[in-house]
C-alpha positions as CSV (number, residue, x, y, z in Angstrom):
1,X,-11.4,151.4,-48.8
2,X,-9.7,154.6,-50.3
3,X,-11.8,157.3,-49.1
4,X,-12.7,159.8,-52.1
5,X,-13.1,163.6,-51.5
6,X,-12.5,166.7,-53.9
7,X,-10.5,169.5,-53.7
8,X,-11.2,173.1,-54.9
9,X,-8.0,174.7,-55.3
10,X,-9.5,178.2,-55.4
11,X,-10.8,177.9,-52.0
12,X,-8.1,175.6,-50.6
13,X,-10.7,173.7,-49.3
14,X,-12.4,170.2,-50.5
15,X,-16.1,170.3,-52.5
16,X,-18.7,168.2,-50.5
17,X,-18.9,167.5,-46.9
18,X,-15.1,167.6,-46.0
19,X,-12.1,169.8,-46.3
20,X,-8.6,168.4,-46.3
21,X,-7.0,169.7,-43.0
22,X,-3.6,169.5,-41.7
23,X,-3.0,166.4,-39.2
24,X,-6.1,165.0,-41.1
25,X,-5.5,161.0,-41.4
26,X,-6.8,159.0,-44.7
27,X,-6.7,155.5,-46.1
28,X,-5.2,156.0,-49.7
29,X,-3.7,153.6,-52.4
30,X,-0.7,154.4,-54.4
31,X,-0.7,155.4,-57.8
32,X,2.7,156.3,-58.4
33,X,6.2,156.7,-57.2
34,X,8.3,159.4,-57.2
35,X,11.8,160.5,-58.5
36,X,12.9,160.5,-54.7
37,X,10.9,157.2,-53.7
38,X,8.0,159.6,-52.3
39,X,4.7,157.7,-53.0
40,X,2.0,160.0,-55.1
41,X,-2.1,159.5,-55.0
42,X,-4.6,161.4,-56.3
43,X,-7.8,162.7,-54.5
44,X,-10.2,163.6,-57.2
45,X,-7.1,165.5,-59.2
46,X,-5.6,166.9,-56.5
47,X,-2.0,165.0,-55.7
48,X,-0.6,163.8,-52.4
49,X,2.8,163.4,-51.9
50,X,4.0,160.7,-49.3
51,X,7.0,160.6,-47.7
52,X,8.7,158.5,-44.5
53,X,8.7,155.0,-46.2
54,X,9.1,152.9,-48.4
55,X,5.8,152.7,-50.6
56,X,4.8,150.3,-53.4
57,X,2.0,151.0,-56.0
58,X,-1.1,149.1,-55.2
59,X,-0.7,149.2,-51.6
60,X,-3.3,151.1,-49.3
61,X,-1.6,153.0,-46.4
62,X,-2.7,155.3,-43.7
63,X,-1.0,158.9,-44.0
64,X,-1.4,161.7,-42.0
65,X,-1.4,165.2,-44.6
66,X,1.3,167.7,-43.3
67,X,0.9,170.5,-46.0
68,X,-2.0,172.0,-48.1
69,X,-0.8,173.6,-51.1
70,X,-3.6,174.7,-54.0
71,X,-2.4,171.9,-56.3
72,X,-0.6,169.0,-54.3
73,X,-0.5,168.4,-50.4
74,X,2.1,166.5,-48.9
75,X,2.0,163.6,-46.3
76,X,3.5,161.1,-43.8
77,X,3.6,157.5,-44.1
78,X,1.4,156.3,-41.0
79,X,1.4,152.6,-41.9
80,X,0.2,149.5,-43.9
81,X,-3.4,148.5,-44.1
């Protein structure tokens, strides 16, 4: 199950009950792939980029986010669900 929060890129912080938070760990499928192979999701509109792997769209992963920036965040590839 992907696990669906928001983001607020004016605060830097997630509407709702949760913030996205360096180290933070989430089950997410992916959407896309990258010019470099990175996979890409989206979080309500706000984009994850997914490196350390070798992704395929349609597959759900666990990554682990690494950076916060107000319109993408990137991530590492944890594993395979």
């Amino acid at each position: 199950m992907v696990k669906t929060i928001s983001y607020d890129p004016t605060k830097r912080r997630l509407r709702g009950e949760e913030m996205l938070k360096i180290d933070q760990e989430l089950k997410v499928e992916i959407e896309a792939i990258g010019r470099k192979g990175d996979g890409i999701t989206k979080i309500n509109g706000h984009t994850i980029f997914i490196q350390g792997g070798e992704v395929e769209i349609g597959k759900t992963y666990n990554i682990k986010i690494i950076k916060i920036c107000p319109k993408f965040s990137f991530a590492d590839l944890i594993g395979v669900i």
